[in-house]
C-alpha positions in Angstrom: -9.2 -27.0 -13.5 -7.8 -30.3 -14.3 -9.5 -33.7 -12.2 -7.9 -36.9 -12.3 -7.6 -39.9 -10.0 -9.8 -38.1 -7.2 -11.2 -41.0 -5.0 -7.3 -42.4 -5.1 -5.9 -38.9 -4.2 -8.8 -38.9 -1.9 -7.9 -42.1 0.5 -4.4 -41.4 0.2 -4.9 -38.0 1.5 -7.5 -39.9 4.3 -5.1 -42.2 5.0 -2.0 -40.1 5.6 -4.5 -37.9 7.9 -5.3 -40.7 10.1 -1.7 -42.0 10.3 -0.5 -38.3 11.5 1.4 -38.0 8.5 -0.3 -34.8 7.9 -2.4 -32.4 11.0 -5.6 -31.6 10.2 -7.0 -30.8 13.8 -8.6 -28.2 14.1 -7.5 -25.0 16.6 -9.4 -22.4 16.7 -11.8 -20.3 14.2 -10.4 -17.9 12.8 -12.0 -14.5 13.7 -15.6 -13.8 11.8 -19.0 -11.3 12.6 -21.3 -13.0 14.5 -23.0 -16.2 13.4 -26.9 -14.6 14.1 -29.1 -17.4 15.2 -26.9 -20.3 14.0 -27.5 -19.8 10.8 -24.2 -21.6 9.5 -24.0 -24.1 11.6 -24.4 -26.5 9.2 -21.5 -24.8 7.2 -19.1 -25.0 9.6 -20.1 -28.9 10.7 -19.8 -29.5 6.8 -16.2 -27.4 6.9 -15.5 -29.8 10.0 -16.4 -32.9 8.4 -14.1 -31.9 5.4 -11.0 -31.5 7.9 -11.8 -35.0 9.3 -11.7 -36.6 5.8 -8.5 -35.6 5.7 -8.5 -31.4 3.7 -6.0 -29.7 5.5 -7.9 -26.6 5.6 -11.1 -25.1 4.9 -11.9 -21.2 4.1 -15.5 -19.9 3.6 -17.1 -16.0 3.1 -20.7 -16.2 3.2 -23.8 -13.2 2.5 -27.0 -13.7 3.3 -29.9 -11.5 4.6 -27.6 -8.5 4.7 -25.1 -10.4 6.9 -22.0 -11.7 6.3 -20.0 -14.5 8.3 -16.5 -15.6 7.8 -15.6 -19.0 9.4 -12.6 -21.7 8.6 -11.4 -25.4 9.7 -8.3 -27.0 9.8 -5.3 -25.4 9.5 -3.3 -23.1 6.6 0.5 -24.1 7.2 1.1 -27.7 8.2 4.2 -25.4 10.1 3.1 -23.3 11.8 -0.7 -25.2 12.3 -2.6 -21.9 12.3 -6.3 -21.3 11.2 -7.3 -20.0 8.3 -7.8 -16.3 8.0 -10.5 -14.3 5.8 -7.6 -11.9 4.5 -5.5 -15.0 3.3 -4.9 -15.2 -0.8 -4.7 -17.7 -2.2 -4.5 -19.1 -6.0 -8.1 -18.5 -7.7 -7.5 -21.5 -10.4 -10.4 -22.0 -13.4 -12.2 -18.5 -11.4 -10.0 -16.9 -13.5 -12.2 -17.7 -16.3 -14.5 -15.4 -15.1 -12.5 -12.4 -15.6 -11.9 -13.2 -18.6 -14.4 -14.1 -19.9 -16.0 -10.1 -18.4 -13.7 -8.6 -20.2 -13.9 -10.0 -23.3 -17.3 -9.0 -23.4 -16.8 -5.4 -22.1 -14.7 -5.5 -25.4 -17.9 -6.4 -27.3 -19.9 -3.8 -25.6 -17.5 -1.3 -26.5 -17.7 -2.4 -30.5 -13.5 -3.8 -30.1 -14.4 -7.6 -30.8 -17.7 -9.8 -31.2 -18.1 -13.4 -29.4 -19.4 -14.3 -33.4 -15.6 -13.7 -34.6 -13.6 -16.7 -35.8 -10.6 -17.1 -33.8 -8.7 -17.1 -37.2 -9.3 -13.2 -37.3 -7.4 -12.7 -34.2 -4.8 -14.8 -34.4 -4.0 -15.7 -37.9 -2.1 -19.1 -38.2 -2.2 -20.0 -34.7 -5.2 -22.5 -34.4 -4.1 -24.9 -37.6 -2.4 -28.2 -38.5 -3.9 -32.1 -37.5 -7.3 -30.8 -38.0 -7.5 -27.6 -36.3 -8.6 -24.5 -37.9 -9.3 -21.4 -36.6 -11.3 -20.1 -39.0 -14.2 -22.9 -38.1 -14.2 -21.9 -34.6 -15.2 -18.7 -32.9 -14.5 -16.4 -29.4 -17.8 -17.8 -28.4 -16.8 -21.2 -28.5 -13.4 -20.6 -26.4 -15.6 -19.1 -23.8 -18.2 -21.9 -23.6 -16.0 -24.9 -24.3 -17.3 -26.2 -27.4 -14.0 -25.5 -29.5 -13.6 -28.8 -29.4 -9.5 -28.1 -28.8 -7.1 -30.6 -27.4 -6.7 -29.4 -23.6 -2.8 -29.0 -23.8 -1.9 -30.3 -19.9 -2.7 -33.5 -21.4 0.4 -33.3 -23.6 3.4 -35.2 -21.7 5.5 -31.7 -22.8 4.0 -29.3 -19.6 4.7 -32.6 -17.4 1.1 -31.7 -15.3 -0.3 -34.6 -13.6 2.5 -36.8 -12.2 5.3 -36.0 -9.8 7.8 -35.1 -12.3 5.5 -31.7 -12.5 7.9 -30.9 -9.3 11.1 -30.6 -11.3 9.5 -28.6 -13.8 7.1 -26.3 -11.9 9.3 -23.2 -12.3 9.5 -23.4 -15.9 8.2 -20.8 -17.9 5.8 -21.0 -20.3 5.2 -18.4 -23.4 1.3 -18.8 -24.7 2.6 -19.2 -28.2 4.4 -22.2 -26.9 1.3 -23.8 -25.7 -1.1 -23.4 -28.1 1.4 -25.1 -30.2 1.3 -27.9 -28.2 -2.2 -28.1 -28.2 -2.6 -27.9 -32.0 -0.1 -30.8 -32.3 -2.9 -32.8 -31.5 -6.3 -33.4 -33.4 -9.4 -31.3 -32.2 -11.4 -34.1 -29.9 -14.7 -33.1 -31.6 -16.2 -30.7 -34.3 -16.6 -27.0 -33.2 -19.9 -26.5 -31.4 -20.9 -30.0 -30.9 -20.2 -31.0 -27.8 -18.8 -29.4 -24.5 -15.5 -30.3 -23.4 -13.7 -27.8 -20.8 -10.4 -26.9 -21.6 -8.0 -24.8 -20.0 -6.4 -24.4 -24.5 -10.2 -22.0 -24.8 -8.6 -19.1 -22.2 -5.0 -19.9 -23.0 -6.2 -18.3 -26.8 -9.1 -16.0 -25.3 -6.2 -13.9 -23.2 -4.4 -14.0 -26.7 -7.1 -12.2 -28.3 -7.8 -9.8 -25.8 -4.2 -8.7 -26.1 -4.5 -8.2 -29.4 -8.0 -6.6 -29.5 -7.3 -4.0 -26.5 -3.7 -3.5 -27.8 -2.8 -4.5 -24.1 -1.4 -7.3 -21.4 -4.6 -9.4 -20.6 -3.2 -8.9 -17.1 -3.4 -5.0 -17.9 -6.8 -5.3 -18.9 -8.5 -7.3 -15.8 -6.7 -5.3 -13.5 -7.6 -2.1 -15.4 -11.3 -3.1 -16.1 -11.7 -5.2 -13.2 -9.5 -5.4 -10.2 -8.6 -1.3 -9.6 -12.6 -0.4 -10.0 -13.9 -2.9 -7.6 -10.8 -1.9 -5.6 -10.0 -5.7 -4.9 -6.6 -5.4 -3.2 -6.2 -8.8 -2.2 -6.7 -9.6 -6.2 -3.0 -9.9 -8.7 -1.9 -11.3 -11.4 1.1 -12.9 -10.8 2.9 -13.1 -14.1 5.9 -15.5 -14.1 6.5 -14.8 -10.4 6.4 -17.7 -8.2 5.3 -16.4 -4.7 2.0 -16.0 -3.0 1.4 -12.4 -1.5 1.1 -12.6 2.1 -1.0 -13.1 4.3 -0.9 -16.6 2.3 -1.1 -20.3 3.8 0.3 -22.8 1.9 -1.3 -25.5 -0.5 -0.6 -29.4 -0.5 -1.2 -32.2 -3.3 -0.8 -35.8 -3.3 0.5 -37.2 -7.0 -1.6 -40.5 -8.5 2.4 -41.7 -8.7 3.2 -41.4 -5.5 0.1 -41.5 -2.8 2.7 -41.7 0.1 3.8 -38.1 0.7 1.9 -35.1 0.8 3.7 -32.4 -1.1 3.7 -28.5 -0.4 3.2 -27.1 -4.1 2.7 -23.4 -2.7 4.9 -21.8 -4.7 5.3 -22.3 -8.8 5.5 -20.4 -12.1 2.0 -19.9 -13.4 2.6 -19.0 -16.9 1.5 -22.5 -17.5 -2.0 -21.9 -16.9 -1.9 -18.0 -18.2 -5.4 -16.7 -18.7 -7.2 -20.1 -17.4 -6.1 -20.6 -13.5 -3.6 -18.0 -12.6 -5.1 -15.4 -10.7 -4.4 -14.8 -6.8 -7.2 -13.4 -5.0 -8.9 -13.9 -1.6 -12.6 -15.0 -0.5 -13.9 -11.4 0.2 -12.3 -10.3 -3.3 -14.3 -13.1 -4.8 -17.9 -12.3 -3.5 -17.1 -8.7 -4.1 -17.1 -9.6 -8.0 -19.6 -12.2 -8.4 -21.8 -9.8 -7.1 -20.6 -7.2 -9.3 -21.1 -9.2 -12.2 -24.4 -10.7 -11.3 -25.5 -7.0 -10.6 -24.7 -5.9 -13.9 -22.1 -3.5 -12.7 -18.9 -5.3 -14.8 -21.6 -5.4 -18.4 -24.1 -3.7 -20.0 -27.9 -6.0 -19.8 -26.8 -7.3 -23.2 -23.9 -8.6 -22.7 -24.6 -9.9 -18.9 -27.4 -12.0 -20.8 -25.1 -13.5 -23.1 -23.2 -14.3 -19.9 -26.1 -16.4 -18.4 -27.2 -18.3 -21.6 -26.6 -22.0 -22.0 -28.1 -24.6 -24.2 -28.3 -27.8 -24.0 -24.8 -28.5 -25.9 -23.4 -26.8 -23.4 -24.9 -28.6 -20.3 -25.5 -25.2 -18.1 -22.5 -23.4 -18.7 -22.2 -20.0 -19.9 -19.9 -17.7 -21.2 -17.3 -18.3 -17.9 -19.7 -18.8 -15.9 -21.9 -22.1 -15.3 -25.0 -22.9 -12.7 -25.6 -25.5 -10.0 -28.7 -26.6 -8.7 -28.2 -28.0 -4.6 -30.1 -31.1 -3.3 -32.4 -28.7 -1.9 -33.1 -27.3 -5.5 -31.3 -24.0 -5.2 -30.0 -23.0 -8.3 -26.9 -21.0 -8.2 -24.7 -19.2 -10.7 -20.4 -19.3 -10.5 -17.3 -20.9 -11.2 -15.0 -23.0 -9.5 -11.4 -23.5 -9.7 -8.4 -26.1 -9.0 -5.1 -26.1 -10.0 -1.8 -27.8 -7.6 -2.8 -27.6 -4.3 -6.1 -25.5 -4.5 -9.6 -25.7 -5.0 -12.0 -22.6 -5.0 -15.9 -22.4 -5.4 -17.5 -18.5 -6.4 -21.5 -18.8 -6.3 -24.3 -17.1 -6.0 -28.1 -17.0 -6.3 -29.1 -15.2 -9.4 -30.5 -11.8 -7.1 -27.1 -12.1 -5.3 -28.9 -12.1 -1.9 -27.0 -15.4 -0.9 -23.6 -16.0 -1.8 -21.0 -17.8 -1.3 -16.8 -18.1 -1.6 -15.2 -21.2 -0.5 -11.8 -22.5 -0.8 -9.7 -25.6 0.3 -5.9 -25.8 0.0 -5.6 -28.8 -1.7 -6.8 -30.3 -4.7 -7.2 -33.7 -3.8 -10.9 -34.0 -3.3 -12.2 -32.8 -6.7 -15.3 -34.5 -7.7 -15.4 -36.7 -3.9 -17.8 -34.2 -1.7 -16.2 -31.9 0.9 -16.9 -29.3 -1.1 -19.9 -29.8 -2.6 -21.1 -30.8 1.2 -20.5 -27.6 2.5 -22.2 -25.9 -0.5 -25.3 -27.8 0.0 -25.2 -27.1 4.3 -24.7 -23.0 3.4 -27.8 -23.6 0.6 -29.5 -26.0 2.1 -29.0 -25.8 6.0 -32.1 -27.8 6.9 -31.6 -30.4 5.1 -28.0 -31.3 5.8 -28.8 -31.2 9.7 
Protein backbone atom coordinates (compact mmCIF):
# COMPACT_ATOMS: atom_id res chain seq x y z
CA UNK A 1 0.00 0.00 0.00
CA UNK A 2 1.98 2.85 -1.19
CA UNK A 3 -0.07 6.74 -1.47
CA UNK A 4 1.44 9.49 -3.11
CA UNK A 5 0.20 12.48 -5.06
CA UNK A 6 -3.59 11.41 -4.50
CA UNK A 7 -5.62 14.66 -5.01
CA UNK A 8 -3.20 15.29 -8.39
CA UNK A 9 -3.85 11.58 -9.57
CA UNK A 10 -7.32 12.37 -8.44
CA UNK A 11 -8.20 15.47 -10.97
CA UNK A 12 -6.23 14.04 -13.49
CA UNK A 13 -8.16 10.99 -13.41
CA UNK A 14 -11.50 13.50 -13.10
CA UNK A 15 -10.38 15.33 -15.77
CA UNK A 16 -9.59 12.72 -18.40
CA UNK A 17 -13.29 11.24 -17.31
CA UNK A 18 -15.02 14.29 -18.30
CA UNK A 19 -12.99 14.85 -21.46
CA UNK A 20 -13.98 11.09 -22.68
CA UNK A 21 -10.51 10.10 -22.50
CA UNK A 22 -11.56 7.37 -20.33
CA UNK A 23 -15.65 5.61 -20.07
CA UNK A 24 -16.85 5.45 -16.88
CA UNK A 25 -20.69 5.29 -17.64
CA UNK A 26 -22.22 3.04 -16.12
CA UNK A 27 -24.24 -0.15 -18.02
CA UNK A 28 -25.85 -2.22 -16.17
CA UNK A 29 -25.37 -3.95 -12.54
CA UNK A 30 -23.88 -6.68 -12.59
CA UNK A 31 -26.13 -9.60 -11.38
CA UNK A 32 -26.60 -9.68 -7.19
CA UNK A 33 -29.54 -11.38 -4.58
CA UNK A 34 -32.08 -9.10 -3.98
CA UNK A 35 -31.52 -5.74 -2.34
CA UNK A 36 -34.47 -6.42 0.61
CA UNK A 37 -36.08 -3.11 1.44
CA UNK A 38 -33.39 -0.83 -0.10
CA UNK A 39 -31.10 -1.44 2.25
CA UNK A 40 -28.00 -0.44 0.06
CA UNK A 41 -29.11 2.08 -1.58
CA UNK A 42 -26.97 4.37 -0.19
CA UNK A 43 -24.10 1.94 -1.26
CA UNK A 44 -24.76 1.77 -4.58
CA UNK A 45 -25.48 5.85 -4.85
CA UNK A 46 -21.98 6.10 -3.07
CA UNK A 47 -20.49 3.37 -5.83
CA UNK A 48 -22.31 5.77 -8.40
CA UNK A 49 -20.90 8.79 -7.22
CA UNK A 50 -17.39 7.17 -7.22
CA UNK A 51 -17.84 6.32 -11.16
CA UNK A 52 -18.88 9.98 -11.73
CA UNK A 53 -15.65 11.26 -10.04
CA UNK A 54 -13.94 9.70 -12.46
CA UNK A 55 -13.03 5.39 -10.79
CA UNK A 56 -13.54 3.35 -13.62
CA UNK A 57 -15.13 0.69 -11.76
CA UNK A 58 -16.48 -0.09 -8.55
CA UNK A 59 -17.01 -3.83 -6.96
CA UNK A 60 -18.73 -4.38 -3.56
CA UNK A 61 -19.83 -7.87 -1.44
CA UNK A 62 -21.83 -6.96 1.51
CA UNK A 63 -23.41 -9.25 4.74
CA UNK A 64 -25.74 -8.02 6.85
CA UNK A 65 -28.74 -9.55 8.81
CA UNK A 66 -28.17 -12.93 7.25
CA UNK A 67 -28.24 -11.45 3.79
CA UNK A 68 -25.90 -10.81 1.34
CA UNK A 69 -25.95 -8.34 -1.77
CA UNK A 70 -23.48 -8.08 -4.50
CA UNK A 71 -23.72 -4.76 -6.57
CA UNK A 72 -21.03 -2.87 -8.91
CA UNK A 73 -20.59 0.57 -10.99
CA UNK A 74 -18.72 1.56 -13.85
CA UNK A 75 -17.23 -0.72 -15.89
CA UNK A 76 -14.14 -3.57 -15.60
CA UNK A 77 -12.43 -3.32 -19.18
CA UNK A 78 -12.30 0.14 -20.70
CA UNK A 79 -12.59 -2.57 -23.97
CA UNK A 80 -14.95 -4.32 -23.77
CA UNK A 81 -17.02 -1.66 -21.22
CA UNK A 82 -18.66 -4.46 -19.16
CA UNK A 83 -19.82 -4.36 -15.51
CA UNK A 84 -18.17 -5.62 -12.91
CA UNK A 85 -18.84 -9.17 -11.85
CA UNK A 86 -18.83 -10.75 -8.12
CA UNK A 87 -16.60 -13.80 -9.45
CA UNK A 88 -13.98 -11.23 -10.92
CA UNK A 89 -10.19 -11.49 -9.11
CA UNK A 90 -8.52 -9.14 -8.86
CA UNK A 91 -5.01 -8.10 -7.04
CA UNK A 92 -5.69 -8.08 -3.07
CA UNK A 93 -2.60 -5.48 -2.40
CA UNK A 94 -1.63 -4.60 1.50
CA UNK A 95 -4.81 -7.49 2.35
CA UNK A 96 -2.16 -9.72 1.96
CA UNK A 97 -0.94 -8.60 5.17
CA UNK A 98 -3.55 -10.36 6.66
CA UNK A 99 -2.60 -13.68 5.76
CA UNK A 100 0.37 -13.30 6.87
CA UNK A 101 0.25 -11.99 9.52
CA UNK A 102 -2.54 -15.37 10.53
CA UNK A 103 -0.15 -17.51 9.81
CA UNK A 104 2.63 -16.27 11.51
CA UNK A 105 0.70 -16.63 14.52
CA UNK A 106 -0.74 -20.09 13.78
CA UNK A 107 3.08 -20.66 13.96
CA UNK A 108 3.19 -19.27 17.49
CA UNK A 109 0.19 -21.29 18.52
CA UNK A 110 1.84 -24.29 17.39
CA UNK A 111 5.15 -23.45 19.65
CA UNK A 112 7.37 -22.94 15.85
CA UNK A 113 8.10 -19.10 16.48
CA UNK A 114 7.10 -16.26 19.03
CA UNK A 115 6.03 -12.53 17.88
CA UNK A 116 8.73 -11.69 21.09
CA UNK A 117 11.68 -13.22 18.69
CA UNK A 118 14.20 -10.77 17.39
CA UNK A 119 14.33 -10.79 13.71
CA UNK A 120 18.09 -11.47 14.05
CA UNK A 121 17.16 -15.13 15.13
CA UNK A 122 15.61 -15.78 11.95
CA UNK A 123 17.46 -14.30 9.61
CA UNK A 124 20.95 -13.84 10.80
CA UNK A 125 22.87 -10.97 9.01
CA UNK A 126 20.02 -9.77 6.95
CA UNK A 127 18.57 -6.70 8.96
CA UNK A 128 22.29 -4.83 9.56
CA UNK A 129 24.51 -2.05 8.23
CA UNK A 130 23.61 2.12 8.34
CA UNK A 131 21.95 1.50 11.57
CA UNK A 132 19.84 -1.43 11.17
CA UNK A 133 20.04 -4.27 13.47
CA UNK A 134 18.07 -7.10 13.71
CA UNK A 135 18.71 -8.07 16.83
CA UNK A 136 16.91 -4.69 18.33
CA UNK A 137 13.83 -5.41 16.48
CA UNK A 138 11.39 -8.25 16.83
CA UNK A 139 8.44 -10.40 14.58
CA UNK A 140 6.11 -8.23 16.54
CA UNK A 141 7.34 -5.14 15.28
CA UNK A 142 7.29 -6.34 11.43
CA UNK A 143 3.73 -7.16 11.99
CA UNK A 144 2.62 -3.84 13.65
CA UNK A 145 4.96 -1.46 11.83
CA UNK A 146 7.03 -0.07 14.42
CA UNK A 147 10.37 -1.62 13.05
CA UNK A 148 11.08 1.51 12.22
CA UNK A 149 12.67 0.00 8.55
CA UNK A 150 13.27 2.07 5.52
CA UNK A 151 10.16 1.05 3.23
CA UNK A 152 12.33 -0.13 0.22
CA UNK A 153 9.81 1.28 -2.85
CA UNK A 154 11.14 4.45 -1.85
CA UNK A 155 14.61 3.47 -3.14
CA UNK A 156 14.96 4.78 -6.81
CA UNK A 157 16.39 0.92 -7.50
CA UNK A 158 12.53 -0.90 -7.79
CA UNK A 159 11.67 2.31 -10.04
CA UNK A 160 7.89 2.32 -8.10
CA UNK A 161 6.19 5.61 -8.24
CA UNK A 162 6.96 7.21 -11.63
CA UNK A 163 6.31 6.09 -15.21
CA UNK A 164 9.60 4.50 -15.71
CA UNK A 165 7.86 1.68 -13.25
CA UNK A 166 6.39 0.63 -16.92
CA UNK A 167 9.68 -0.53 -18.43
CA UNK A 168 10.57 -2.29 -15.42
CA UNK A 169 7.33 -3.96 -14.23
CA UNK A 170 8.24 -7.47 -15.40
CA UNK A 171 11.36 -7.50 -13.55
CA UNK A 172 11.85 -9.92 -11.02
CA UNK A 173 12.68 -9.43 -7.75
CA UNK A 174 14.39 -12.12 -5.22
CA UNK A 175 13.43 -10.96 -1.30
CA UNK A 176 17.07 -11.05 -0.49
CA UNK A 177 17.52 -8.44 -3.08
CA UNK A 178 15.14 -6.16 -1.45
CA UNK A 179 15.78 -6.24 1.90
CA UNK A 180 19.18 -5.27 0.84
CA UNK A 181 17.94 -2.33 -0.61
CA UNK A 182 16.11 -1.43 2.25
CA UNK A 183 18.97 -1.76 4.79
CA UNK A 184 21.05 0.53 2.50
CA UNK A 185 19.28 3.12 4.14
CA UNK A 186 19.12 4.25 7.80
CA UNK A 187 16.10 2.88 10.00
CA UNK A 188 13.62 6.24 9.98
CA UNK A 189 13.03 5.76 13.74
CA UNK A 190 14.12 3.51 16.81
CA UNK A 191 12.33 0.12 16.97
CA UNK A 192 8.97 0.48 18.79
CA UNK A 193 8.62 4.15 18.85
CA UNK A 194 6.65 5.10 16.39
CA UNK A 195 4.38 3.51 13.67
CA UNK A 196 5.42 3.78 10.19
CA UNK A 197 3.71 1.21 7.61
CA UNK A 198 6.04 -0.46 5.44
CA UNK A 199 5.63 -2.85 2.86
CA UNK A 200 10.15 -3.90 4.11
CA UNK A 201 7.99 -5.46 7.74
CA UNK A 202 6.18 -8.49 5.35
CA UNK A 203 8.90 -8.48 2.76
CA UNK A 204 11.05 -10.05 6.05
CA UNK A 205 7.90 -11.65 7.88
CA UNK A 206 7.33 -14.12 4.64
CA UNK A 207 11.23 -14.67 5.08
CA UNK A 208 10.74 -15.89 8.44
CA UNK A 209 7.94 -17.90 7.99
CA UNK A 210 9.92 -19.78 5.28
CA UNK A 211 12.38 -20.44 7.51
CA UNK A 212 10.34 -21.33 10.61
CA UNK A 213 7.72 -23.79 8.66
CA UNK A 214 10.70 -25.11 6.55
CA UNK A 215 8.23 -24.03 3.55
CA UNK A 216 7.28 -21.40 0.63
CA UNK A 217 5.30 -18.60 2.48
CA UNK A 218 3.08 -19.13 -0.56
CA UNK A 219 2.93 -23.02 0.53
CA UNK A 220 1.92 -22.06 3.84
CA UNK A 221 -1.19 -19.52 3.23
CA UNK A 222 -2.47 -21.72 0.71
CA UNK A 223 -1.89 -24.74 2.95
CA UNK A 224 -3.16 -23.06 6.31
CA UNK A 225 -5.41 -20.68 4.70
CA UNK A 226 -6.68 -20.79 1.17
CA UNK A 227 -7.41 -24.87 0.67
CA UNK A 228 -9.32 -25.02 4.29
CA UNK A 229 -11.58 -22.10 3.71
CA UNK A 230 -11.74 -23.52 0.18
CA UNK A 231 -11.27 -19.96 -1.42
CA UNK A 232 -10.92 -20.85 -5.12
CA UNK A 233 -10.86 -17.52 -6.46
CA UNK A 234 -7.73 -16.91 -3.94
CA UNK A 235 -3.63 -17.60 -5.53
CA UNK A 236 -0.56 -16.63 -5.12
CA UNK A 237 0.84 -15.67 -8.18
CA UNK A 238 4.52 -16.08 -7.82
CA UNK A 239 6.58 -14.37 -10.52
CA UNK A 240 3.76 -14.95 -13.00
CA UNK A 241 2.37 -11.95 -14.57
CA UNK A 242 -1.31 -12.68 -15.48
CA UNK A 243 -4.60 -12.26 -13.60
CA UNK A 244 -6.79 -15.58 -13.58
CA UNK A 245 -9.91 -15.05 -15.33
CA UNK A 246 -12.74 -14.00 -14.93
CA UNK A 247 -10.46 -10.74 -14.31
CA UNK A 248 -11.16 -6.93 -15.47
CA UNK A 249 -8.36 -4.93 -15.88
CA UNK A 250 -6.79 -2.17 -13.59
CA UNK A 251 -5.71 1.56 -14.66
CA UNK A 252 -3.25 4.15 -12.98
CA UNK A 253 -2.35 7.64 -13.78
CA UNK A 254 1.65 8.48 -12.93
CA UNK A 255 2.31 11.94 -10.90
CA UNK A 256 4.82 12.35 -14.23
CA UNK A 257 2.57 12.07 -16.62
CA UNK A 258 -1.30 12.98 -15.57
CA UNK A 259 -2.28 12.85 -19.33
CA UNK A 260 -2.82 9.19 -20.05
CA UNK A 261 -4.40 6.63 -18.23
CA UNK A 262 -2.37 3.48 -18.27
CA UNK A 263 -3.62 -0.22 -18.16
CA UNK A 264 -1.11 -1.76 -15.44
CA UNK A 265 -3.21 -5.18 -15.34
CA UNK A 266 -0.65 -7.38 -15.84
CA UNK A 267 3.09 -7.21 -13.91
CA UNK A 268 5.60 -9.38 -12.02
CA UNK A 269 4.69 -9.18 -8.34
CA UNK A 270 7.79 -10.44 -6.76
CA UNK A 271 8.26 -6.93 -6.01
CA UNK A 272 5.79 -6.73 -3.37
CA UNK A 273 6.18 -10.60 -2.20
CA UNK A 274 4.58 -11.18 1.13
CA UNK A 275 3.09 -7.45 1.37
CA UNK A 276 0.56 -6.85 -1.69
CA UNK A 277 0.70 -9.89 -3.91
CA UNK A 278 -2.11 -11.96 -3.48
CA UNK A 279 -5.12 -12.40 -6.10
CA UNK A 280 -8.35 -13.02 -4.62
CA UNK A 281 -11.93 -12.01 -5.21
CA UNK A 282 -14.67 -10.00 -2.94
CA UNK A 283 -16.54 -13.21 -1.85
CA UNK A 284 -13.05 -14.89 -1.03
CA UNK A 285 -12.34 -11.86 1.07
CA UNK A 286 -15.52 -11.82 3.41
CA UNK A 287 -15.22 -15.53 3.60
CA UNK A 288 -11.82 -14.97 5.62
CA UNK A 289 -12.39 -11.86 7.56
CA UNK A 290 -15.06 -13.72 8.89
CA UNK A 291 -13.07 -16.60 9.55
CA UNK A 292 -10.55 -14.77 11.32
CA UNK A 293 -12.77 -12.56 13.34
CA UNK A 294 -14.65 -15.90 14.30
CA UNK A 295 -11.65 -17.42 15.68
CA UNK A 296 -11.70 -20.23 13.15
CA UNK A 297 -7.93 -19.21 11.48
CA UNK A 298 -6.41 -18.84 15.68
CA UNK A 299 -6.65 -20.09 18.82
CA UNK A 300 -8.48 -17.09 21.52
CA UNK A 301 -4.91 -16.29 22.39
CA UNK A 302 -3.45 -15.53 19.51
CA UNK A 303 -6.79 -13.85 17.79
CA UNK A 304 -6.37 -11.42 20.95
CA UNK A 305 -2.92 -10.53 20.15
CA UNK A 306 -4.40 -9.92 16.65
CA UNK A 307 -6.81 -7.24 17.90
CA UNK A 308 -4.44 -5.39 20.36
CA UNK A 309 -3.20 -1.83 19.62
CA UNK A 310 -1.71 0.75 21.66
CA UNK A 311 -1.43 4.02 21.38
CA UNK A 312 2.14 3.82 19.49
CA UNK A 313 0.54 2.08 17.10
CA UNK A 314 -2.47 4.32 16.37
CA UNK A 315 -5.26 1.27 16.13
CA UNK A 316 -3.46 -1.17 14.23
CA UNK A 317 -2.93 -4.58 15.06
CA UNK A 318 -1.00 -7.43 14.19
CA UNK A 319 -2.22 -7.15 10.25
CA UNK A 320 -5.08 -5.94 10.96
CA UNK A 321 -6.15 -2.25 11.95
CA UNK A 322 -9.81 -0.67 12.98
CA UNK A 323 -11.93 2.15 11.64
CA UNK A 324 -14.45 3.95 13.26
CA UNK A 325 -17.34 5.58 10.39
CA UNK A 326 -18.87 9.04 10.84
CA UNK A 327 -21.69 7.32 12.27
CA UNK A 328 -19.40 5.82 14.98
CA UNK A 329 -19.22 2.27 13.82
CA UNK A 330 -16.16 0.77 14.62
CA UNK A 331 -14.96 -1.77 12.27
CA UNK A 332 -11.98 -4.21 12.10
CA UNK A 333 -9.76 -4.96 8.45
CA UNK A 334 -7.32 -4.09 6.13
CA UNK A 335 -7.15 -2.41 3.00
CA UNK A 336 -4.90 -2.67 0.04
CA UNK A 337 -3.43 -0.68 -3.07
CA UNK A 338 -0.88 -1.40 -5.23
CA UNK A 339 -0.77 -0.27 -9.58
CA UNK A 340 -4.02 -0.04 -10.56
CA UNK A 341 -6.03 -1.42 -7.47
CA UNK A 342 -7.47 -0.50 -4.33
CA UNK A 343 -9.32 -3.08 -1.93
CA UNK A 344 -11.04 -2.49 1.47
CA UNK A 345 -11.82 -6.06 3.87
CA UNK A 346 -13.98 -4.94 7.03
CA UNK A 347 -16.02 -5.95 9.43
CA UNK A 348 -17.80 -5.35 12.71
CA UNK A 349 -16.07 -7.06 15.51
CA UNK A 350 -19.29 -9.96 15.79
CA UNK A 351 -18.96 -10.19 12.02
CA UNK A 352 -22.74 -9.57 11.57
CA UNK A 353 -21.99 -6.74 9.06
CA UNK A 354 -19.35 -6.91 6.67
CA UNK A 355 -18.02 -5.67 3.98
CA UNK A 356 -15.46 -6.25 0.72
CA UNK A 357 -14.94 -3.47 -1.69
CA UNK A 358 -12.63 -2.91 -4.41
CA UNK A 359 -11.92 -0.27 -7.13
CA UNK A 360 -9.58 -0.90 -10.15
CA UNK A 361 -7.53 1.94 -9.84
CA UNK A 362 -5.39 3.40 -7.44
CA UNK A 363 -5.72 6.88 -8.01
CA UNK A 364 -8.13 7.92 -5.30
CA UNK A 365 -6.17 6.81 -2.21
CA UNK A 366 -6.75 8.98 0.68
CA UNK A 367 -9.49 11.45 -1.64
CA UNK A 368 -13.05 9.68 -0.61
CA UNK A 369 -14.73 7.28 -3.02
CA UNK A 370 -13.93 4.70 -0.96
CA UNK A 371 -14.20 5.76 2.27
CA UNK A 372 -17.82 7.29 0.98
CA UNK A 373 -19.15 4.13 0.15
CA UNK A 374 -17.91 2.61 3.44
CA UNK A 375 -19.61 5.13 5.43
CA UNK A 376 -23.20 4.66 3.07
CA UNK A 377 -22.95 0.56 3.76
CA UNK A 378 -22.20 1.52 7.77
CA UNK A 379 -23.90 4.34 7.95
CA UNK A 380 -26.95 4.40 5.42
CA UNK A 381 -29.01 6.96 7.16
CA UNK A 382 -26.76 9.36 7.42
CA UNK A 383 -25.22 9.45 3.95
CA UNK A 384 -28.97 9.88 2.44
Amino acid sequence: MVRRGCKRLMSGFAALAAAGLLAVSSPPPAAAEPDTGGAHDSTRAAMDAAVRRGVPGVLAGAFEDGRRWTGSAGIADDGTKRAPRPEDRFRAGSITKTFLATVVLQLEAEGRLRIGDTVEKWLPGVVRGNGNDGSKITVRQLLNHTSGLYEYLKDPAPHYGGKEWLAHRYDTWKPEQLAAVAMSHRPDFAPGTKHVYTNTNYLLTALIVERASGHSYESEVRRRIIEPLGLRGTTLPGTSSRLPQPSGRAYKLFPDDLNTVYDVTEYNPSLIRGASDLITTTGDLDRFCTALLRGTLLPPAQLKEMTTTDPVTDGYGLGLFTLTTSCGVKLWGHNGSFAGTETWALSTRDTRHRLALYLNTDAFLGAGPASAVIDAEFCPSSTR
